[in-house]
MARLUM-225729 format. One line per field, with one value per atom (N, C-alpha, C, CB): atom name; x, y, z; residue in one letter; residue number from 0. Coordinates in Angstrom, 2 decimals. Glycine has a CB too. Example, Ala and Ser with C-alpha at 12.3 -4.5 7.8 and 13.67 -1.06 7.14 Angstrom:
<pts>
at: (N:CA:C:CB:N:CA:C:CB) $
u: (13.19:12.30:13.20:11.31:12.85:13.67:12.90:14.08) $
v: (-5.69:-4.50:-3.30:-4.47:-2.25:-1.06:0.03:-0.60) $
w: (7.80:7.80:7.80:9.05:7.08:7.14:7.87:5.72) $
aa: (A:A:A:A:S:S:S:S) $
i: (0:0:0:0:1:1:1:1) $
</pts>
This chain:
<pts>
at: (N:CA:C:CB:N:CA:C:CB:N:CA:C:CB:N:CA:C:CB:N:CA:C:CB:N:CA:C:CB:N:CA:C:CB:N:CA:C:CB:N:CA:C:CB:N:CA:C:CB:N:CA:C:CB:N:CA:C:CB:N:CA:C:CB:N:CA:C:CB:N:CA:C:CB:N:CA:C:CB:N:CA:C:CB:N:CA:C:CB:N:CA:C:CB:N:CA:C:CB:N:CA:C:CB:N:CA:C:CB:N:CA:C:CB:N:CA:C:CB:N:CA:C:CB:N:CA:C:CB:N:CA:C:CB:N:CA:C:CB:N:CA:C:CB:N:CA:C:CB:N:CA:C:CB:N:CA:C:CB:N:CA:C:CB:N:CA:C:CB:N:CA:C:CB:N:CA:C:CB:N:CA:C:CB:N:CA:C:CB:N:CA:C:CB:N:CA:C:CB:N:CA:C:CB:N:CA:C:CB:N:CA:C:CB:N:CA:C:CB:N:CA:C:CB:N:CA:C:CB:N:CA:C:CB:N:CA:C:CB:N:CA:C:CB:N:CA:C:CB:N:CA:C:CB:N:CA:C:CB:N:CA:C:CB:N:CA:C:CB:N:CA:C:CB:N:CA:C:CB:N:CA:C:CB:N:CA:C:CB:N:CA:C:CB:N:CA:C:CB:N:CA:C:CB:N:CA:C:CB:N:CA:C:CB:N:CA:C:CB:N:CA:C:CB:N:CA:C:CB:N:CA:C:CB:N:CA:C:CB:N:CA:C:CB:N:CA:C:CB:N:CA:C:CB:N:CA:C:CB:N:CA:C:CB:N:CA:C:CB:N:CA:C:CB:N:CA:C:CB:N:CA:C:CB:N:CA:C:CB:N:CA:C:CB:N:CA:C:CB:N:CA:C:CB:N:CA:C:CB:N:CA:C:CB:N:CA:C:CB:N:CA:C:CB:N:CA:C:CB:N:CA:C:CB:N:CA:C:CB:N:CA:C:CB:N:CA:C:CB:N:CA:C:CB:N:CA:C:CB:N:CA:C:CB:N:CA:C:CB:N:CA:C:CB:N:CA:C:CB:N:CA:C:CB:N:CA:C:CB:N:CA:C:CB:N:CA:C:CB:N:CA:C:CB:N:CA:C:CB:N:CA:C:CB:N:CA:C:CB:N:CA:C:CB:N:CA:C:CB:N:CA:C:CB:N:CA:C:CB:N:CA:C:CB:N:CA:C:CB:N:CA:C:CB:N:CA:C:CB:N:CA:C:CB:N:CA:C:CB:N:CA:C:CB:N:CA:C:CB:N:CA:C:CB:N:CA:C:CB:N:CA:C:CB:N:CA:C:CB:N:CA:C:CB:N:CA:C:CB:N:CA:C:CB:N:CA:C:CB:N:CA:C:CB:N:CA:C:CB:N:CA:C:CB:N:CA:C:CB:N:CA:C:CB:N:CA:C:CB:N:CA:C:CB:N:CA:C:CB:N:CA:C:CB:N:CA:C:CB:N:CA:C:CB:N:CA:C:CB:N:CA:C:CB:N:CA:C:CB:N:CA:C:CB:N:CA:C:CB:N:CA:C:CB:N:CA:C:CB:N:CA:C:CB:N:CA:C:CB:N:CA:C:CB:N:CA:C:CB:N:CA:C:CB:N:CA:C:CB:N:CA:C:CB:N:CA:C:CB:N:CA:C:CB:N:CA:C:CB:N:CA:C:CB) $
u: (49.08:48.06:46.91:47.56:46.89:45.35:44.58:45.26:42.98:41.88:41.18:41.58:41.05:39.99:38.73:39.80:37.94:36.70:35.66:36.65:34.96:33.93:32.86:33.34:32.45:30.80:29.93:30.44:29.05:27.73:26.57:27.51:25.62:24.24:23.52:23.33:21.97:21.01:20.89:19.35:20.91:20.48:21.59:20.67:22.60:23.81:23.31:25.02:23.33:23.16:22.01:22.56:20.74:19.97:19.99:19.03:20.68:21.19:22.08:21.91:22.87:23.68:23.27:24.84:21.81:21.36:20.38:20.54:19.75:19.14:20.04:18.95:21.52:22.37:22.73:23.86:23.11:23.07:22.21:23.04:21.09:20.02:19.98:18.70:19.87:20.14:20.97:19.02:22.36:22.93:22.70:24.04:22.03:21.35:19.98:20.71:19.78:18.38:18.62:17.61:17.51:17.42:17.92:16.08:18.45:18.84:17.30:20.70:16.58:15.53:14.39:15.45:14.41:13.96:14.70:14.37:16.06:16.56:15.98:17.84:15.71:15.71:14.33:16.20:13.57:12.15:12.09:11.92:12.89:13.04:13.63:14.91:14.59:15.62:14.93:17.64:14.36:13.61:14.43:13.03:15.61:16.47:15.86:18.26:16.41:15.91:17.17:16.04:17.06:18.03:19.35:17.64:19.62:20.96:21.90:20.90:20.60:21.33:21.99:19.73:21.23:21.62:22.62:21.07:23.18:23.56:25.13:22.74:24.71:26.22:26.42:26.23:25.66:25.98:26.92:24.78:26.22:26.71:27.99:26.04:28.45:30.12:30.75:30.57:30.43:31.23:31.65:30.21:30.46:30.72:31.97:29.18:31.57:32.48:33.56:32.24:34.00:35.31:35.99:35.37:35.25:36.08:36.15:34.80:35.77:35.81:35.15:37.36:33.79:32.74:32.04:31.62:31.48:31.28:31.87:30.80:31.74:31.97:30.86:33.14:30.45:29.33:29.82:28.64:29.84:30.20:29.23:31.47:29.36:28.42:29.45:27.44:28.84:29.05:28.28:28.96:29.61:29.53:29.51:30.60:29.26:29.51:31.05:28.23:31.91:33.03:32.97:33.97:32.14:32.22:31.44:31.04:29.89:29.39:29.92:28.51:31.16:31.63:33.03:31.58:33.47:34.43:35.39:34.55:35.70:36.57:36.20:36.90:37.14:37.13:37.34:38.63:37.89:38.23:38.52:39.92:37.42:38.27:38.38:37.57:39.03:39.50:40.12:40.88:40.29:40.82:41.77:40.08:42.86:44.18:44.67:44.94:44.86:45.61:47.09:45.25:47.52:49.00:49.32:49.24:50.24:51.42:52.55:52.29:52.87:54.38:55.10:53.64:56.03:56.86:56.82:58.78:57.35:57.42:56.46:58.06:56.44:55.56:54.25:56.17:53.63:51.73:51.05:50.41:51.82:50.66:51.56:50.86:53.24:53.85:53.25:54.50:53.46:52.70:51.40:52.45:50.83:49.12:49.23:47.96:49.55:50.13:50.43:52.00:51.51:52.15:51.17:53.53:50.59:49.52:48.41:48.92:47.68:46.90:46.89:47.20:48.21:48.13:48.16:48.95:48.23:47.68:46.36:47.86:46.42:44.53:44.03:43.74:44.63:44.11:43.17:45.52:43.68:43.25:42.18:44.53:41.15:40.07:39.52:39.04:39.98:40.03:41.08:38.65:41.48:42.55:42.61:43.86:42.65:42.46:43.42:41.24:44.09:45.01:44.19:46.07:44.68:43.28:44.41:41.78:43.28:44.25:43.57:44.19:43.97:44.00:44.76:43.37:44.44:45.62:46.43:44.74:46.09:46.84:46.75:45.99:47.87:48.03:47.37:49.41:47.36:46.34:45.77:47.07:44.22:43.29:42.87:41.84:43.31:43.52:42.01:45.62:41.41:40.30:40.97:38.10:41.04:41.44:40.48:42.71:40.62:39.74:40.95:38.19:40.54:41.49:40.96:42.34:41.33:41.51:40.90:43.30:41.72:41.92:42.77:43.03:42.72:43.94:45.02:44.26:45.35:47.10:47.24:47.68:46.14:46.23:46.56:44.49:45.82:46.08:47.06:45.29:47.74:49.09:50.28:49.57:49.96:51.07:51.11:51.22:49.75:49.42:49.92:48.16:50.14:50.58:51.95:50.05:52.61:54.37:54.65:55.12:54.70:55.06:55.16:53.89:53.81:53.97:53.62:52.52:52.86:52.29:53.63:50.40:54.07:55.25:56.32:55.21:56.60:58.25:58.25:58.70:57.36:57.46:58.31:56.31:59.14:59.88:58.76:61.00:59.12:58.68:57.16:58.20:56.43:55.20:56.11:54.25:55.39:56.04:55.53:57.13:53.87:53.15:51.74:52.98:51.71:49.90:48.87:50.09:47.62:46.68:45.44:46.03:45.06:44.72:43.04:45.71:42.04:40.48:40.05:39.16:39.60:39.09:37.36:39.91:37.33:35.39:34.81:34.80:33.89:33.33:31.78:33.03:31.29:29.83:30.07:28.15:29.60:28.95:27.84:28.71:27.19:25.87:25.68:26.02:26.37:25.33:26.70:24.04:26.21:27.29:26.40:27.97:26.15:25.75:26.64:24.26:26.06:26.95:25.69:28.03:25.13:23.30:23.27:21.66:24.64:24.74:23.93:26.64:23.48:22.70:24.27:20.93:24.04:24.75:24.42:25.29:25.40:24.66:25.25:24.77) $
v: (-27.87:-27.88:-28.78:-26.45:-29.56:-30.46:-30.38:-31.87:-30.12:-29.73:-30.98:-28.84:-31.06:-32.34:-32.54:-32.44:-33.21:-33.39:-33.41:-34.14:-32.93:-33.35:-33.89:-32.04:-34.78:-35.62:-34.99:-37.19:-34.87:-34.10:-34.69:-32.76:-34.94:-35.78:-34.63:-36.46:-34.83:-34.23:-33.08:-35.39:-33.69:-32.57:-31.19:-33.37:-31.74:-30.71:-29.67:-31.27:-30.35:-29.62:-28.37:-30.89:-29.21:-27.88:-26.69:-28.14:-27.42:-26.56:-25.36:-27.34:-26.08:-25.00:-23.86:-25.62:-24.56:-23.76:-22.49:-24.79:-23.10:-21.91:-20.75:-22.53:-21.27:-20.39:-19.38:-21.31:-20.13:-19.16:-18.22:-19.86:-18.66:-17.55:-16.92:-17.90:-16.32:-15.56:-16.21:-15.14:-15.47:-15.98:-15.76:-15.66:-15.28:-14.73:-15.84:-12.99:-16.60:-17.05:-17.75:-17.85:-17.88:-18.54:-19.96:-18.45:-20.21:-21.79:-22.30:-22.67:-22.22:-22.29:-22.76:-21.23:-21.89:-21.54:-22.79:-19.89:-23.11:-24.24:-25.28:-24.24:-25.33:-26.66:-26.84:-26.95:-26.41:-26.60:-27.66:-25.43:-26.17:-26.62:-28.57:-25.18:-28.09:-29.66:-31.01:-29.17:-30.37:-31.75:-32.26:-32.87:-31.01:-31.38:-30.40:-30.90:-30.65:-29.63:-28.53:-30.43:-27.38:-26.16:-26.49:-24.49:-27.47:-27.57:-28.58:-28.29:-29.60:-30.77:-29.37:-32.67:-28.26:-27.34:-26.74:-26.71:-26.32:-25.48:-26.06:-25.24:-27.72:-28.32:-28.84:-30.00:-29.40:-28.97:-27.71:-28.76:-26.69:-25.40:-25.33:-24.17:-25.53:-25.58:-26.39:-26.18:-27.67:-28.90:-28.47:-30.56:-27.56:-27.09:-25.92:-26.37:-24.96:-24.13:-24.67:-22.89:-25.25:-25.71:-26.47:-26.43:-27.08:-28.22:-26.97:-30.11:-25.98:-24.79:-25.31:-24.25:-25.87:-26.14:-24.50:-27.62:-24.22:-22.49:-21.51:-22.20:-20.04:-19.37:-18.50:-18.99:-18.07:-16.87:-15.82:-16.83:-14.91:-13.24:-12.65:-12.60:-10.99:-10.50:-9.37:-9.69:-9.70:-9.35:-8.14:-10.28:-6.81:-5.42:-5.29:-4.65:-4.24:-3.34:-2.69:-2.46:-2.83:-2.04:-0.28:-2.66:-0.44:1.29:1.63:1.93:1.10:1.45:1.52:0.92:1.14:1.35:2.14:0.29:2.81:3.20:3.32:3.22:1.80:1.60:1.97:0.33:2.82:3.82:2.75:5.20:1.55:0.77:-0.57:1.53:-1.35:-3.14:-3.56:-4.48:-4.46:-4.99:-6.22:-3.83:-7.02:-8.34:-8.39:-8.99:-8.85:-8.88:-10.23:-8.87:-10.35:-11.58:-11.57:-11.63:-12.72:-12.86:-13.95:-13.27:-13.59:-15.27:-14.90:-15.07:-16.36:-16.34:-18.03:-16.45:-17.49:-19.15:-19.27:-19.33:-20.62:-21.66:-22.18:-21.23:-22.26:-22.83:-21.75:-23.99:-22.05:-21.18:-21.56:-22.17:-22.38:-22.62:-21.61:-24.76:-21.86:-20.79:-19.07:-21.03:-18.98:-17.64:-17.09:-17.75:-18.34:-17.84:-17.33:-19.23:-18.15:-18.42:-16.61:-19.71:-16.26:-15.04:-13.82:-15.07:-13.91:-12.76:-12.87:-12.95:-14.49:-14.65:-13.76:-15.70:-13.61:-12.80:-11.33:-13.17:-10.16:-9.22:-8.50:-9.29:-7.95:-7.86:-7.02:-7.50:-6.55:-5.83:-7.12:-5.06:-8.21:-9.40:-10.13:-10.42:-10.24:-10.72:-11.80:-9.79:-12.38:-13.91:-14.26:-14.45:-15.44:-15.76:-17.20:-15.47:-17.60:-18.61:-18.99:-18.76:-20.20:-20.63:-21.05:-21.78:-20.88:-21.22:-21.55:-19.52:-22.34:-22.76:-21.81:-24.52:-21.51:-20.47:-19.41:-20.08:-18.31:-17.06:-16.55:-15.55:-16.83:-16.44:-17.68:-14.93:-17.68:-18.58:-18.22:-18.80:-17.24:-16.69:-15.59:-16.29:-15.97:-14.65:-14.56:-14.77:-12.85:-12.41:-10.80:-11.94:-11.31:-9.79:-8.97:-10.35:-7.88:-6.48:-5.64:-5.51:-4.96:-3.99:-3.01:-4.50:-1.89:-1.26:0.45:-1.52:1.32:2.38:3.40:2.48:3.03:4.69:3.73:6.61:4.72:4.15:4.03:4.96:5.16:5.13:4.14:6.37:3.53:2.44:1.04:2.30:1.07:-0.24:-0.05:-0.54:1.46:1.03:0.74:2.15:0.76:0.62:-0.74:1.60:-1.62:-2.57:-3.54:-2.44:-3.31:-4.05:-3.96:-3.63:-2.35:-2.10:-2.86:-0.41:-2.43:-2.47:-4.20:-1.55:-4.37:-6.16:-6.99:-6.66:-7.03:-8.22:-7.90:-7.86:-7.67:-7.37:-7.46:-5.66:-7.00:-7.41:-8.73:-6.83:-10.32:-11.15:-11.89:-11.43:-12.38:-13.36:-14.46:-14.15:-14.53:-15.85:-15.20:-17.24:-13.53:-12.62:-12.29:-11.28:-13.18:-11.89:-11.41:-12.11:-11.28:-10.31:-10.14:-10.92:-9.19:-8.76:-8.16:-6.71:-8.36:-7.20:-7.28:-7.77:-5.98:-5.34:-5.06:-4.03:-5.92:-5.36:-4.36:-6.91:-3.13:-2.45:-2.22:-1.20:-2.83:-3.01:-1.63:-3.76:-1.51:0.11:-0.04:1.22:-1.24:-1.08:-2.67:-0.82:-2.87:-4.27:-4.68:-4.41:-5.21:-5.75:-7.04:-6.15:-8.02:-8.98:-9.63:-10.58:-10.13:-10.59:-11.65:-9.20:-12.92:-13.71:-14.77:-14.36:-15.66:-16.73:-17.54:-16.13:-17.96:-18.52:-20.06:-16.88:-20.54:-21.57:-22.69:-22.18:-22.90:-24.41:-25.27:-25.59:-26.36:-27.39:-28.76:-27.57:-29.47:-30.85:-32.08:-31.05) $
w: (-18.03:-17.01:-17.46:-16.71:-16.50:-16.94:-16.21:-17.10:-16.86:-16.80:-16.73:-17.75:-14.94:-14.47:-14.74:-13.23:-15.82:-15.77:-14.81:-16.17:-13.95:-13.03:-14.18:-11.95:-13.77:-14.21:-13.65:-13.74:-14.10:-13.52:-13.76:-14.03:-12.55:-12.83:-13.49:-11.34:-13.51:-14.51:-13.05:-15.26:-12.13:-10.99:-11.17:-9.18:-10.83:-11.12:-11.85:-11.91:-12.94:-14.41:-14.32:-15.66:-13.62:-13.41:-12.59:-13.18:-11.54:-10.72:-11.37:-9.81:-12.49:-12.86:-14.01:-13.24:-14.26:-15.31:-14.60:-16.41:-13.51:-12.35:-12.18:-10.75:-12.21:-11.40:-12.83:-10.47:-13.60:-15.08:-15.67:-16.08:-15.14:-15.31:-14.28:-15.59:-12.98:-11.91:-10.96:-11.34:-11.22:-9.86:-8.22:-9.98:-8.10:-6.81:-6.28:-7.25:-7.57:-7.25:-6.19:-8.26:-4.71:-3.61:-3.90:-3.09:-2.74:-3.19:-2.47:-2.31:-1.63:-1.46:-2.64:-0.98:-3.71:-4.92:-5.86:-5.27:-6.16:-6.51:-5.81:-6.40:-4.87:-4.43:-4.71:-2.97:-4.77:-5.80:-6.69:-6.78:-7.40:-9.24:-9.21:-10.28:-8.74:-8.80:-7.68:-7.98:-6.81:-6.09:-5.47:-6.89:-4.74:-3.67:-1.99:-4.32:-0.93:0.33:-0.16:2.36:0.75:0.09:0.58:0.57:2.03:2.45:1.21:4.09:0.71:0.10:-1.61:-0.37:-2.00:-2.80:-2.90:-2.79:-1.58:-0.98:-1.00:0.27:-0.72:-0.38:-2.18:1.17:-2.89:-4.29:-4.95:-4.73:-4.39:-4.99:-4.69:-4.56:-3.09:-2.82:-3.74:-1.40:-3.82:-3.99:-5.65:-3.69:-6.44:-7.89:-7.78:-8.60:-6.70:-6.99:-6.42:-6.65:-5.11:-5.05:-6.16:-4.02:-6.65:-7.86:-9.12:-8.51:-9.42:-10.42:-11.66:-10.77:-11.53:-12.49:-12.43:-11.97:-11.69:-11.29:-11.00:-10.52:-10.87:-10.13:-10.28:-10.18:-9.12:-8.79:-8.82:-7.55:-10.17:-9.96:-10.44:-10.67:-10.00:-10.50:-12.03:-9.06:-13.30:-14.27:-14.56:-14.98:-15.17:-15.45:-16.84:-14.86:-17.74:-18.45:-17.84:-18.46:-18.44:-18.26:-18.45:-19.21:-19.42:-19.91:-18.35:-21.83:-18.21:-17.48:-15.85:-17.82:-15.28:-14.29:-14.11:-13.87:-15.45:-15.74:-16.27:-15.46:-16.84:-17.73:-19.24:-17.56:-19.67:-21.64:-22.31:-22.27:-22.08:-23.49:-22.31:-24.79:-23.68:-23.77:-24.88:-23.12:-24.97:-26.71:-26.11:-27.88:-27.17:-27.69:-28.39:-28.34:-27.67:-28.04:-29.09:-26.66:-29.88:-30.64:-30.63:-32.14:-30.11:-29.56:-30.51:-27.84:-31.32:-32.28:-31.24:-34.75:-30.89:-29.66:-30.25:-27.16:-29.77:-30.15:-28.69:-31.06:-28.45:-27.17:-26.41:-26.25:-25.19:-24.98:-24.16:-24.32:-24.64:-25.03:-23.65:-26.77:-23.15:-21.00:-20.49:-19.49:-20.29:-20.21:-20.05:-21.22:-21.24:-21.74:-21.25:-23.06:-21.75:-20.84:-19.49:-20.51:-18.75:-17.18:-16.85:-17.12:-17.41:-17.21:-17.69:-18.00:-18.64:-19.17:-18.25:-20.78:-17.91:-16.69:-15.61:-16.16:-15.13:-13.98:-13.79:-13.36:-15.13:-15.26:-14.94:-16.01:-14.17:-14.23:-14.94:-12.97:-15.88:-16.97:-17.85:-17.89:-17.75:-18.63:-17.83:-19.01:-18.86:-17.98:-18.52:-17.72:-19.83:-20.12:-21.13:-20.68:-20.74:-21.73:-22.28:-21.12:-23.47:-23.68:-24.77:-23.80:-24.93:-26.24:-27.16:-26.05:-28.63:-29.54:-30.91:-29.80:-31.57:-32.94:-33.77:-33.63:-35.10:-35.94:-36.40:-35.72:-36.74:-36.82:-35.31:-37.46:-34.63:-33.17:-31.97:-32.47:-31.34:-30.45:-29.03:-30.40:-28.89:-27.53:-27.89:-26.09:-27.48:-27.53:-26.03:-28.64:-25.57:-24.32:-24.37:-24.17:-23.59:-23.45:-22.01:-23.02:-22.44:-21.32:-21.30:-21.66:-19.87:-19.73:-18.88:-18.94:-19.60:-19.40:-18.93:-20.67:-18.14:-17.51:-19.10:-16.77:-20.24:-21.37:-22.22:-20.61:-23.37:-24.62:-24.21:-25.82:-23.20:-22.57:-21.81:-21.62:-21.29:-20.08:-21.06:-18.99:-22.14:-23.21:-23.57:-24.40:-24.34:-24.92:-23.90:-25.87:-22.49:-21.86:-21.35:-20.90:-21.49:-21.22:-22.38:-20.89:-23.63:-24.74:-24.69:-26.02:-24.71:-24.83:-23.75:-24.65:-22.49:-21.16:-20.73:-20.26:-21.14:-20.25:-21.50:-18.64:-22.36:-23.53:-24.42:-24.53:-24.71:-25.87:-24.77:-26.88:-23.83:-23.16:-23.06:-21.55:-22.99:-22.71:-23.99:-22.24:-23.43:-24.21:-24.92:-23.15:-26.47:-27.11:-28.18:-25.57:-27.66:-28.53:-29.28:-27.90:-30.66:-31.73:-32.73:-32.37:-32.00:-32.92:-32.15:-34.59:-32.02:-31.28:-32.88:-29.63:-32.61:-33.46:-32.25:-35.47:-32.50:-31.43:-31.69:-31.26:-31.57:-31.97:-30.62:-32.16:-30.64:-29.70:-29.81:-29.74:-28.66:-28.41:-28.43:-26.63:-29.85:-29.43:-28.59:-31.16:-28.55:-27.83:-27.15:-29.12:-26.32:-25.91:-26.36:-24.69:-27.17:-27.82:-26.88:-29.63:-27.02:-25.91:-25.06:-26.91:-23.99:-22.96:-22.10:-21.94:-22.86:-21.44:-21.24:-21.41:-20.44:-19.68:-19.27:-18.25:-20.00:-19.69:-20.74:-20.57:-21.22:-22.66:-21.88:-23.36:-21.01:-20.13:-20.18:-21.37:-19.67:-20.06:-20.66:-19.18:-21.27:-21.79:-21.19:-23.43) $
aa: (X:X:X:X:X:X:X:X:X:X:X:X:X:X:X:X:X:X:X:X:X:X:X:X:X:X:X:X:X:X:X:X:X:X:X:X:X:X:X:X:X:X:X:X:X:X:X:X:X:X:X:X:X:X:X:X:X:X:X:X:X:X:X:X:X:X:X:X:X:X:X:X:X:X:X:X:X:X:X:X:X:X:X:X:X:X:X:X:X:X:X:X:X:X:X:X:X:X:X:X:X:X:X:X:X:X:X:X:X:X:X:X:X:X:X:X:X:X:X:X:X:X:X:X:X:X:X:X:X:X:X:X:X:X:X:X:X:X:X:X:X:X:X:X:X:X:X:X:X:X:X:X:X:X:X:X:X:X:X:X:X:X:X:X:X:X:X:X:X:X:X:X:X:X:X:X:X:X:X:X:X:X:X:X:X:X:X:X:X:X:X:X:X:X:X:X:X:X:X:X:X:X:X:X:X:X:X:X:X:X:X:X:X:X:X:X:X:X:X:X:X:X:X:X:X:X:X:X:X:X:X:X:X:X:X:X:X:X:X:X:X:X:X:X:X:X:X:X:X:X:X:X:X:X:X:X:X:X:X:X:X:X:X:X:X:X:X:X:X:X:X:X:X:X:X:X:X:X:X:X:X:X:X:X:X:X:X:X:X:X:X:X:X:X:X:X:X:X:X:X:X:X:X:X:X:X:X:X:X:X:X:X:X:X:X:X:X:X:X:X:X:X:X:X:X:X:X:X:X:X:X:X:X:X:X:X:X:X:X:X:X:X:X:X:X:X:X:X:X:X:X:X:X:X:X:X:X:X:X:X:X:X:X:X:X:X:X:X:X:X:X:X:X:X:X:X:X:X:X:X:X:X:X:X:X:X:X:X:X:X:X:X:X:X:X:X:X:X:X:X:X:X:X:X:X:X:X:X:X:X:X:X:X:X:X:X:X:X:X:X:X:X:X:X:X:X:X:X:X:X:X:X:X:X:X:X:X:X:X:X:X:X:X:X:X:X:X:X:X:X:X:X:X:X:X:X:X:X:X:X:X:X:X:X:X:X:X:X:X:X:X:X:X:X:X:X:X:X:X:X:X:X:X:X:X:X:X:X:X:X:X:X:X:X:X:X:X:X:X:X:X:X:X:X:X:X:X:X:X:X:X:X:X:X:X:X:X:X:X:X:X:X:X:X:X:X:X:X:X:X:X:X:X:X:X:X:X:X:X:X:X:X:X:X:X:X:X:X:X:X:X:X:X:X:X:X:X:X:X:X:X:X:X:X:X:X:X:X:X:X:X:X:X:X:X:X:X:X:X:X:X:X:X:X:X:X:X:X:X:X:X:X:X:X:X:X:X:X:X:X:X:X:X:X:X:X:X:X:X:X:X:X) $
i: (0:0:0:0:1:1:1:1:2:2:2:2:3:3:3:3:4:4:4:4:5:5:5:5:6:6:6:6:7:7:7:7:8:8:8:8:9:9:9:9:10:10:10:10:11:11:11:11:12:12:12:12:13:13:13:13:14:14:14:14:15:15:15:15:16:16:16:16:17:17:17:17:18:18:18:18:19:19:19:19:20:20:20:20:21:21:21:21:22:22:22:22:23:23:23:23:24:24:24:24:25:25:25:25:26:26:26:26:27:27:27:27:28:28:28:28:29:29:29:29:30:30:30:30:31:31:31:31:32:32:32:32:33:33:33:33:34:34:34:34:35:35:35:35:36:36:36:36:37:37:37:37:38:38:38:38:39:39:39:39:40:40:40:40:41:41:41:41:42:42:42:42:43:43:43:43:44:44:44:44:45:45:45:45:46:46:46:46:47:47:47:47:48:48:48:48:49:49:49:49:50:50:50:50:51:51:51:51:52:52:52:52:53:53:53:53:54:54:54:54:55:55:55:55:56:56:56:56:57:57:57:57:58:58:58:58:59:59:59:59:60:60:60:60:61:61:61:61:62:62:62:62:63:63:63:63:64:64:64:64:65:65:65:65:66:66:66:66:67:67:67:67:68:68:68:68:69:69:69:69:70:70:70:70:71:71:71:71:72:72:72:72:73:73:73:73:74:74:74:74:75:75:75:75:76:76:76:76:77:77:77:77:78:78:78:78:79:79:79:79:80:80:80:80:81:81:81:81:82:82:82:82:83:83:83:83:84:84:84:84:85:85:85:85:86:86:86:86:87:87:87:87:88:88:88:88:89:89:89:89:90:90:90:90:91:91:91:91:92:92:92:92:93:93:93:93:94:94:94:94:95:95:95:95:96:96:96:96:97:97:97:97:98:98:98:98:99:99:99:99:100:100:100:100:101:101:101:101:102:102:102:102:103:103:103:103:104:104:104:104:105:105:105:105:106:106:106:106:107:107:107:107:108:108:108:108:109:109:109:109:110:110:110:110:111:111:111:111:112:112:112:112:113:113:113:113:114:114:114:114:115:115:115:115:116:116:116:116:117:117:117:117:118:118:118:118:119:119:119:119:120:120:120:120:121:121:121:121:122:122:122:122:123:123:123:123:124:124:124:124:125:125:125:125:126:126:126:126:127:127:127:127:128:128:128:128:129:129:129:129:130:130:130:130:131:131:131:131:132:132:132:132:133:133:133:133:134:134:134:134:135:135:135:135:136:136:136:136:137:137:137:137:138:138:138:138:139:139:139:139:140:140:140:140:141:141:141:141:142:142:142:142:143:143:143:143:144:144:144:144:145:145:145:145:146:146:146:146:147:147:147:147:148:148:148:148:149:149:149:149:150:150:150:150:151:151:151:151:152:152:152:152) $
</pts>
C-alpha cells in the first residue's frame, strides 16, 4: 500500500494545528487565526480530510467509558506484514496498527471489553492468522498522557 504525500502550505499547517488543539474550534475562529474567510476554511478542512491528512474524532479514556483493559500487542509473523496488518486492521478490538522495525513486526493497540475479551481476542483471531508466530502482550494499567497536538512541520 502506498501512502500519497499531500504538500501542505504554511496555511494548511495552521489550520491543522488549530484543529489539534480543539477539534471543535469554530472554523469561524480559524479563519481569524489563518487570514482565510470561514468558507475558504471550511473547504480546506474537507479537502484535508478527504485526502486522509485528518480526521476529526472525539478521543476517550477507554477505562472511562467502559472498557477493563487495553494493551499493546507485539506480533513477530513471517510473510508478508501489509498482508497481516490489513487483516488485524479490520478487528475493532484494534485501534492502531502499525508495522515497525525492531523486536516485533507489528505493534497493534486493543481495547477491549475484560481480560476474557483480550484472551479471546489474541487465541481466537491474532494467533489463528497464518504467518504470527509469536505475540507479547503489555497491558495498560493507567493512561498518563494521550495527545495528538505534535503541530506539524
Amino acid at each position: 500500500m502506498d501512502v500519497k504525500v499531500v504538500e501542505l502550505d504554511s496555511t494548511s499547517r495552521k489550520i491543522i494545528e488549530q484543529l489539534q488543539a480543539d477539534g471543535r474550534r469554530p472554523y469561524a475562529t480559524i479563519a481569524k487565526v489563518v487570514g482565510l474567510s470561514e468558507a475558504a476554511v471550511r473547504q480546506r478542512v474537507a479537502k484535508l480530510t478527504e485526502a486522509g491528512v485528518i480526521q476529526i474524532v472525539a478521543v476517550s479514556d477507554p477505562l472511562q467509558v467502559g472498557f477493563k483493559r487495553s494493551a499493546q500487542i507485539g506480533i513477530k509473523a513471517e510473510g508478508d506484514l501489509e498482508a497481516l496488518a490489513e487483516k488485524i486492521s479490520k478487528f475493532a478490538e484494534a485501534a492502531y496498527v502499525v508495522i515497525c522495525a525492531g523486536s516485533f513486526d507489528l505493534m497493534v493497540e486493543v481495547v477491549c471489553e475484560d481480560d476474557e475479551h483480550l484472551l479471546e481476542f489474541l487465541n481466537k483471531k491474532v494467533r489463528s492468522i497464518a504467518g504470527v508466530t509469536n505475540t507479547e502482550t503489555f497491558m495498560y494499567l493507567k493512561i498518563h498522557k494521550q495527545t495528538y497536538s505534535w503541530g506539524t512541520r
